[in-house]
C-alpha positions in Angstrom: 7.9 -14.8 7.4 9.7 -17.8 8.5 8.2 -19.7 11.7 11.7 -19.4 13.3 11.7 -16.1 13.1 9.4 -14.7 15.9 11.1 -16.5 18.4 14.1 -15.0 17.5 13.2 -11.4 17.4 13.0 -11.7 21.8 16.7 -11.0 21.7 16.8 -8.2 19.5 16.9 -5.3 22.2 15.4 -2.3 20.1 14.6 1.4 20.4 11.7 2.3 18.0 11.8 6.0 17.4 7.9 7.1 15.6 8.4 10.6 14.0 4.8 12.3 13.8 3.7 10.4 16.6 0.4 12.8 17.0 -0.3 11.9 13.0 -3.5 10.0 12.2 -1.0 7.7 10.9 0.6 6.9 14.2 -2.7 6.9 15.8 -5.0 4.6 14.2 -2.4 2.3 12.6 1.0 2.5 14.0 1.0 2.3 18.1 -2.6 -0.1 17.6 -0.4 -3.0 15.6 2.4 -2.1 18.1 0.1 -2.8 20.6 -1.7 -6.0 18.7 2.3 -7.2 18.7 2.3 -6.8 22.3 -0.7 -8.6 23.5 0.7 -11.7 21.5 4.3 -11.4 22.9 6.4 -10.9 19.7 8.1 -7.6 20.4 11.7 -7.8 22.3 11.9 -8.5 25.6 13.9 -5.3 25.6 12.2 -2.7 23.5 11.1 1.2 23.7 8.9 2.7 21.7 10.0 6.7 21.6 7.1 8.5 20.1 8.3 12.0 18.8 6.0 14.9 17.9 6.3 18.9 17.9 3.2 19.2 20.6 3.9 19.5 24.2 2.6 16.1 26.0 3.7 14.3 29.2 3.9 10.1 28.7 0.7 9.9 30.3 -1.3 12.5 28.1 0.2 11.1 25.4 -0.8 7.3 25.6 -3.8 8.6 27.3 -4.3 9.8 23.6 -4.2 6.8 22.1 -6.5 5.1 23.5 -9.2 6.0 21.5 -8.0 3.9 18.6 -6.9 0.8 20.4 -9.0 -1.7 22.5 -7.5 -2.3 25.6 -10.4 -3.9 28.0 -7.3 -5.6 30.6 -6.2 -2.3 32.5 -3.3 -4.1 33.5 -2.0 -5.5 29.9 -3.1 -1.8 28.7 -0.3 0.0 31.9 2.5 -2.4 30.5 2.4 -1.5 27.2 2.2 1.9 28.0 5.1 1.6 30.0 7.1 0.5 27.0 6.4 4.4 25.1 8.0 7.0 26.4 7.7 11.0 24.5 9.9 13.4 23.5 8.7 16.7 21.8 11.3 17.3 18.9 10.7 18.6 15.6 13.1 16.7 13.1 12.1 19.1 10.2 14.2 21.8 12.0 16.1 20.0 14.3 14.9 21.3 17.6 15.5 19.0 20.8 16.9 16.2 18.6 20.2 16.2 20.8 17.5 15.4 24.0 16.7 12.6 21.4 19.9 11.6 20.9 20.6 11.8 24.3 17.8 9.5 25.5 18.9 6.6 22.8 22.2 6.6 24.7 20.9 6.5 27.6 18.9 3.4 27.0 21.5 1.6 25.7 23.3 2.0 29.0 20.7 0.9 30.8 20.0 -2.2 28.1 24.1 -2.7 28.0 23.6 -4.1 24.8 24.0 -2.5 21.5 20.1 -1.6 21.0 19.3 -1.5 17.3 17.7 1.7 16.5 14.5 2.3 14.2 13.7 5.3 13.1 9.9 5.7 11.6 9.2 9.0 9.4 5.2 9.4 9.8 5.6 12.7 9.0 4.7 14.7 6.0 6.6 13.6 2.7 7.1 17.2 1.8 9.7 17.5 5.0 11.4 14.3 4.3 14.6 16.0 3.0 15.1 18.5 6.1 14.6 15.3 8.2 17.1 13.2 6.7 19.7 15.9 6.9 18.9 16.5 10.5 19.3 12.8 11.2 22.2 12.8 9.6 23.6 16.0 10.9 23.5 14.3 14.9 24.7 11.3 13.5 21.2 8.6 14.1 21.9 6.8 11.2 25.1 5.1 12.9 23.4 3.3 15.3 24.0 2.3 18.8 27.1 3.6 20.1 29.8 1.0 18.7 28.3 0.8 15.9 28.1 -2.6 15.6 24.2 -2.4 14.3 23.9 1.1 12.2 19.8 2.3 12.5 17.3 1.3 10.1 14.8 4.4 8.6 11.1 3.6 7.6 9.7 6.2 4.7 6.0 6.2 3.9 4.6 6.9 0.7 4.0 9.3 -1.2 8.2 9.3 -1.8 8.5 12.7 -3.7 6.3 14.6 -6.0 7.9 13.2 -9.6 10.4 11.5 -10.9 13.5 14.5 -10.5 12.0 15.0 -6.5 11.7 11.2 -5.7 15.7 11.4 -7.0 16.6 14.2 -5.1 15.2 12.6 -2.0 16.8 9.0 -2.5 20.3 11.3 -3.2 19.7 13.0 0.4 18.8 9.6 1.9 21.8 7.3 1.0 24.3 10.7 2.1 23.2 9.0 5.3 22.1 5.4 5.0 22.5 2.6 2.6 20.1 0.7 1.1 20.1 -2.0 3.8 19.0 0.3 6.4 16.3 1.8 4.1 12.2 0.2 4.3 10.4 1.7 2.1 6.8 0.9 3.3 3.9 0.2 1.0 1.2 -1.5 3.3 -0.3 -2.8 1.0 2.2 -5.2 0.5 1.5 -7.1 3.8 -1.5 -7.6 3.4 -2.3 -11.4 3.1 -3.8 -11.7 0.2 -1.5 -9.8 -2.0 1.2 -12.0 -0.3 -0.9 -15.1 -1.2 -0.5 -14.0 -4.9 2.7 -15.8 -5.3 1.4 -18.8 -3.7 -1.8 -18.9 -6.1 -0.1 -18.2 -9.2 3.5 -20.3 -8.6 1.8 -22.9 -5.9 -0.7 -24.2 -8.8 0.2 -25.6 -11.8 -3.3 -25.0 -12.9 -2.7 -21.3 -12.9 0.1 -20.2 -14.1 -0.1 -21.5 -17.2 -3.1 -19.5 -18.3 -2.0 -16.5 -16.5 -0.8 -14.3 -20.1 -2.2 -13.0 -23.2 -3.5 -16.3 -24.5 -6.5 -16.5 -22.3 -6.8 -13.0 -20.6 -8.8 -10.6 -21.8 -7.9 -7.6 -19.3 -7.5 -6.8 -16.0 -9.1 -4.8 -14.0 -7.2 -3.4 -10.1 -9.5 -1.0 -8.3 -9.0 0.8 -5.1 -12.2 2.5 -4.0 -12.9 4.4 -0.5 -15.9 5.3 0.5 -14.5 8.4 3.1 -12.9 11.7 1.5 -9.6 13.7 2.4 -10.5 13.5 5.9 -7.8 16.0 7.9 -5.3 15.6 4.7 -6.4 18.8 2.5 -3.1 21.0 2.8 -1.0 17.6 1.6 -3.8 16.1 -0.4 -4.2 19.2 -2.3 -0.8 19.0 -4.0 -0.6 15.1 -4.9 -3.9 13.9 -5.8 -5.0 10.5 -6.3 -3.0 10.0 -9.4 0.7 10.6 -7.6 -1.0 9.6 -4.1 -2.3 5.8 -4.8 -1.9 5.6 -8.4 1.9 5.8 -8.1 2.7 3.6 -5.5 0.0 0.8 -4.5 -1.6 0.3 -7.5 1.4 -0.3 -9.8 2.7 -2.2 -6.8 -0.2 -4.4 -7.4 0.1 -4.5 -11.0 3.9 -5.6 -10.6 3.1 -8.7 -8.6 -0.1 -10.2 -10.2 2.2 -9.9 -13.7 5.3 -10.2 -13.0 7.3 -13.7 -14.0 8.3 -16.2 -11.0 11.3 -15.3 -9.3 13.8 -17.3 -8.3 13.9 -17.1 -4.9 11.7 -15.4 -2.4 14.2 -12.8 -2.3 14.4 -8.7 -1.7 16.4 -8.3 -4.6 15.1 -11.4 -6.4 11.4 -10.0 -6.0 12.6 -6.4 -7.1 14.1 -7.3 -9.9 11.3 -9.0 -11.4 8.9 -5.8 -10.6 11.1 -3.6 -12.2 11.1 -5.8 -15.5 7.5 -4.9 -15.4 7.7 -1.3 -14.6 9.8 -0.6 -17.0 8.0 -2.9 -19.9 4.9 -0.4 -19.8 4.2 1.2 -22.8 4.7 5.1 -22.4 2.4 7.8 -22.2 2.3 9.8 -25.5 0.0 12.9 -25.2 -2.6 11.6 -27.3 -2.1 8.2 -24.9 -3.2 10.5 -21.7 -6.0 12.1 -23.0 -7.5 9.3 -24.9 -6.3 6.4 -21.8 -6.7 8.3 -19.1 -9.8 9.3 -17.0 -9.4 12.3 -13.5 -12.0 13.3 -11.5 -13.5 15.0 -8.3 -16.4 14.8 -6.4 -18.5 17.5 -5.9 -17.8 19.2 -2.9 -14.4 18.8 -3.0 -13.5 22.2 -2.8 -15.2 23.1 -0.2 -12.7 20.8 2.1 -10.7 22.3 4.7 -7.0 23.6 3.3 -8.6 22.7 -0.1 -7.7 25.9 -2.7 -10.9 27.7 -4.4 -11.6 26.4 -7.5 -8.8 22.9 -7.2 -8.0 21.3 -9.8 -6.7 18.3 -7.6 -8.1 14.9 -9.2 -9.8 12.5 -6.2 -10.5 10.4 -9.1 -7.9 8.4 -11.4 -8.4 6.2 -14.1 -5.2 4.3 -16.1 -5.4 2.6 -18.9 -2.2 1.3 -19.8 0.1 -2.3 -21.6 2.7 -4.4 -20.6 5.1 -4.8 -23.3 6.1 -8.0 -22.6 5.8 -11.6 -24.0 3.3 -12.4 -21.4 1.1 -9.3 -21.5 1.7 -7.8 -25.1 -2.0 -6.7 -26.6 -3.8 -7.1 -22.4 -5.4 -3.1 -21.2 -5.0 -3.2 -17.5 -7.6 -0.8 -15.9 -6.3 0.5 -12.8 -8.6 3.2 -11.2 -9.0 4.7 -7.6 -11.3 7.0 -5.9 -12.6 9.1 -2.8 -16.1 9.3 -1.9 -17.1 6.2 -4.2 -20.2 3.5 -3.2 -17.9 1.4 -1.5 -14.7 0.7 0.1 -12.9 -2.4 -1.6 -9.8 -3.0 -3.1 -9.1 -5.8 -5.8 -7.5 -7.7 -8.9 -10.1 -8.7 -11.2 -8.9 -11.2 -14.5 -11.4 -11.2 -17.1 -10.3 -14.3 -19.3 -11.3 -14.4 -23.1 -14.7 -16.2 -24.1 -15.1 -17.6 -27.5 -18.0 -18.7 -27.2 -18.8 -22.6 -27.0 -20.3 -24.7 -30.0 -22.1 -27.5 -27.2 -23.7 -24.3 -25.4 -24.7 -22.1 -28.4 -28.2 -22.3 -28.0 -28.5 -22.2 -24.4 -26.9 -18.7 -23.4 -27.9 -15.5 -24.8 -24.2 -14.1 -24.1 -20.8 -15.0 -23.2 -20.4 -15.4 -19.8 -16.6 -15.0 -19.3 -14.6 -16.4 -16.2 -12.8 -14.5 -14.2 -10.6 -14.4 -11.1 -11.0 -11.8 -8.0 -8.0 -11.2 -5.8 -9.7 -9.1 -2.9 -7.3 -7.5 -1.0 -9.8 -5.2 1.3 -12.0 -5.0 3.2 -12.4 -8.9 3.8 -9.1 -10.7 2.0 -10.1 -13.7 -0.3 -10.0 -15.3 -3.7 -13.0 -15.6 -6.1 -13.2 -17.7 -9.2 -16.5 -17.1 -11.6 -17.4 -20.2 -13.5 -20.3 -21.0 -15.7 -22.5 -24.2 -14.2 -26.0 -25.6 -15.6 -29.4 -23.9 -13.2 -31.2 -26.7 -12.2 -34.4 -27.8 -13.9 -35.7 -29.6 -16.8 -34.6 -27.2 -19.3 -30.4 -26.2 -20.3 -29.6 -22.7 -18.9 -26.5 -21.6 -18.4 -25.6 -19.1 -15.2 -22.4 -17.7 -13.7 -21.7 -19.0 -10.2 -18.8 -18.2 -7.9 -16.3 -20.1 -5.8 -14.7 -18.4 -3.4 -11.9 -18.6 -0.5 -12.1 -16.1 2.1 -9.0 -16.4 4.7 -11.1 -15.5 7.7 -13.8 -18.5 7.1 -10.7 -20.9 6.0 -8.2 -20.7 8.5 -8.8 -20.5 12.5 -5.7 -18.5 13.3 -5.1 -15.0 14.3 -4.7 -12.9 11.0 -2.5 -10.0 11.4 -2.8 -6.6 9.8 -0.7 -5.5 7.3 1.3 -3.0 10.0 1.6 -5.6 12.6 3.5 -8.0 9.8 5.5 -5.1 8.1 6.6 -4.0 11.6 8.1 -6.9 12.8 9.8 -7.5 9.3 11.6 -4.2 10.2 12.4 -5.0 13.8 13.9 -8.4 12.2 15.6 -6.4 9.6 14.0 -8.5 6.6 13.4 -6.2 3.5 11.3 -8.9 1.4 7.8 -7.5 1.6 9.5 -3.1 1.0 10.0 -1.3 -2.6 13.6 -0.3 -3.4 14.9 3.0 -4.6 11.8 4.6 -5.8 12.3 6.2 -9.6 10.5 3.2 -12.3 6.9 4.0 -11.2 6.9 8.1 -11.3 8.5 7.5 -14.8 5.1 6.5 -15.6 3.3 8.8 -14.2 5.1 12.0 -14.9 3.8 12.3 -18.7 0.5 11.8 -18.0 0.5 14.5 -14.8 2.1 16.6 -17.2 -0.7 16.5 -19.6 -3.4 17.0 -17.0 -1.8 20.2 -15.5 -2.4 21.4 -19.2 -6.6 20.4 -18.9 -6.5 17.5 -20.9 -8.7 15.1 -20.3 -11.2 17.8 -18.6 -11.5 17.5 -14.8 -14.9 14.9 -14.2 -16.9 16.1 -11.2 -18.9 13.0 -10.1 -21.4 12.9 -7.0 -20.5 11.6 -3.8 -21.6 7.4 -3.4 -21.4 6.6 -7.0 -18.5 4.7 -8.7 -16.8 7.8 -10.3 -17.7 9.7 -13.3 -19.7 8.8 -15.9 -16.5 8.7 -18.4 -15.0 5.8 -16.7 -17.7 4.0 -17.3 -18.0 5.1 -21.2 -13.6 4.6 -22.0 -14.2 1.0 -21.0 -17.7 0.4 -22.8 -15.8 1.9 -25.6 -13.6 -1.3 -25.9 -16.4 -3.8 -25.5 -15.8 -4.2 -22.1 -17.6 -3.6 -18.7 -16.3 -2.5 -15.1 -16.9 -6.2 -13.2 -18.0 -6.0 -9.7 -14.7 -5.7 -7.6 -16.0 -6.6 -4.3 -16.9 -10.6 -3.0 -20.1 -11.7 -2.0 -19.5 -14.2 0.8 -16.5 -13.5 2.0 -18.0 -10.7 4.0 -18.0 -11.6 8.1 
């Protein structure tokens, strides 16, 4: 984000409507960054935040309820922000009280007397997404403030649709209403400093890029582990899985910016364009592709979840083996796997490059030690490169050492989360850092989804606090290759 542009954003007078604002979602991520956003004064000096929800709650039961997840030691700073959140029980799945909604937004404006821009944020459940759009259309929210001189912006979470034909259908309801400028189409993941800092590490040094392809990669390896299980999620969890529910959306997201070429500009479209090139440049997913590439699992006691069916099939485990087509890639496996209930919580890029082994050093290393480069994403956001170096002492023995850069240790400014830097891209209306029209990545997933609801591969049950099941571990030793630990050493605070 520009430096210009937080200034700037003190004049935009905005009413931000949060749909399922008694979620989890809301709760612990939402209303916190809002209220991160506040305590640094970068929200508008004229700015509501209407939080929307079926239960019954007055304001002051309702931000009562948020406290829980937000510190706010300075009563006084903590009484202003609340002051800024006003609720409204609606339900925008079947429409009731929306006209009290509607009623409220105009009202604000009249007291603003300024066109207020209007932001409306679906954290609500992905299967009612197409009742809700309808409804928004139906009383007319996607025009914006009353002259229309700013039409509303809508904010859609992931997962977008089930498969390819649903995530269609939904996009086909969606721009009945609103246009693609109006749409964000949030993956958080993509705010998150580090997978920003991508682009700067790859196209900011020369020393980089130029070894960043098939010549001098051996595979990559993108992990997303977490260490807690379906939590309250079971009814919804249930029916994705961790293939259409992660798989889908951040880790190709992932994949498409640590491969993709160097665009043009630091552009929306510019960006997009060159993460589609990707998408579409994976190899597909014949059936024999699926059960020999491909790896699901769940962890014992799964099933006995709350809203969990007897006897689930529902993967909590996903492993991908899959190639880029491409110039750059052609011949490179990318490992992209994801888990609940794992040994630890981390998320990260891993490069293996290629060792061939070094005539001066034959005789003083008993393997190859390969380099390779970590992009750690969570839970502490930093860069690791592994290099070989000589132990000290009298004798010539080579060991693997690591450099690292860990954004917390390196830079004494306030880091924001990923919600706090996506939110105020939407206030500002900048869709850099949000997917477009969802379609590319459930292409890939759809055949292999198809072949699991069949049994093939066999549904791995692995215990809680390991690193998945045992036939991960064995389709990557199968290549000559070995899972590399995802998670830095020093960069943890």
């Amino acid at each position: 984000m520009p430096a210009s542009e937080p200034q700037s954003v003190k004049e935009k007078a905005t009413a931000f409507v949060v749909f399922g604002a008694t979620g989890d979602l809301s709760r612990k991520k939402i209303f916190p960054s809002f209220f991160e956003l506040f305590k640094t004064n970068l929200l508008p000096e004229k700015f509501k935040i209407i939080a929307a929800a079926r239960s019954a709650y007055s304001n002051k039961e309702f931000t009562q309820s948020l406290k829980e997840n937000i510190e706010a030691d300075d009563k006084n700073l903590w009484r202003k922000f609340s002051d800024l959140i006003e609720y409204i029980q609606c339900d925008v799945e079947s429409g009731k009280n929306i006209n009290l909604l509607s009623q409220r937004l105009e009202d604000l404006e009249k007291t603003n007397k300024v066109c207020t821009q209007r932001i409306f944020y679906m954290a609500v459940s992905p299967f009612i997404y197409g009742k809700a759009f309808e409804n928004l259309g139906k009383y007319k929210l996607n025009l914006g403030c009353l002259n229309h001189q700013k039409l509303a912006r809508i904010v859609t979470e992931k997962p977008f649709g089930f498969n390819f034909q649903s995530a269609h259908n939904l996009n086909e309801i969606l721009n009945k209403y609103f246009d693609e400028s109006q749409i964000f189409r949030i993956d958080h993941f993509l705010g998150k400093e580090t997978v920003q800092n991508i682009f700067a590490f790859r196209f900011g040094n020369e020393i980089f890029e130029p070894i960043w392809n098939r010549n001098f990669v051996d595979n990559v390896q993108i992990t997303l582990a977490e260490r807690i299980g379906i939590e309250k999620r079971g009814e919804s969890y249930d029916k994705m899985g961790a293939l259409r529910d992660v798989v889908q959306n951040h880790l190709l997201q992932l994949l498409t910016i640590v491969t993709m070429d160097e665009p043009t500009t630091f552009s929306r479209d510019s960006i997009r364009h060159k993460k589609i090139e990707i998408l579409k440049a994976i190899r597909p997913f014949s059936k024999d592709d699926v059960i020999n590439n491909t790896i699901r699992g769940q962890y014992n006691g799964y099933q006995q979840e709350a809203n969990v069916a007897k006897n689930s099939k529902t993967d909590t485990f996903a492993l991908v083996k899959l190639f880029i087509e491409n110039g750059r890639w052609q011949g490179v496996p990318f490992y992209l796997r994801t888990g609940k209930k794992l040994t630890g919580a981390v998320t990260s890029i891993i490069l293996q490059f290629k060792e061939h082994g070094h005539e001066l050093f034959k005789n003083f290393q008993q393997k190859p030690i390969p380099n390779h480069i970590t992009l750690q994403i969570q839970p502490d956001e930093g860069i690791g490169i592994s290099l070989v170096a000589k132990k000290p002492g009298l004798t010539t023995v080579l060991e693997p050492v690591d450099m690292e850069f860990c954004y917390k240790k390196s830079f004494d400014v306030p880091q924001p989360n990923a919600y706090e830097r996506l939110l105020m891209d939407i206030i500002l209306g900048d869709q850099t850092l949000f997917l477009g029209r969802i379609g590319n990545s459930w292409k890939i997933i759809d055949p292999i989804e198809k072949v699991w609801q069949k049994g093939n591969p066999k549904l791995e049950v692995y215990e809680q606090g390991s690193w998945g099941p045992q036939a991960a571990d064995k389709l990557i030793a199968a290549d000559g290759r070995q899972w590399l630990a995802p998670l830095l050493t020093i960069c943890k605070i």
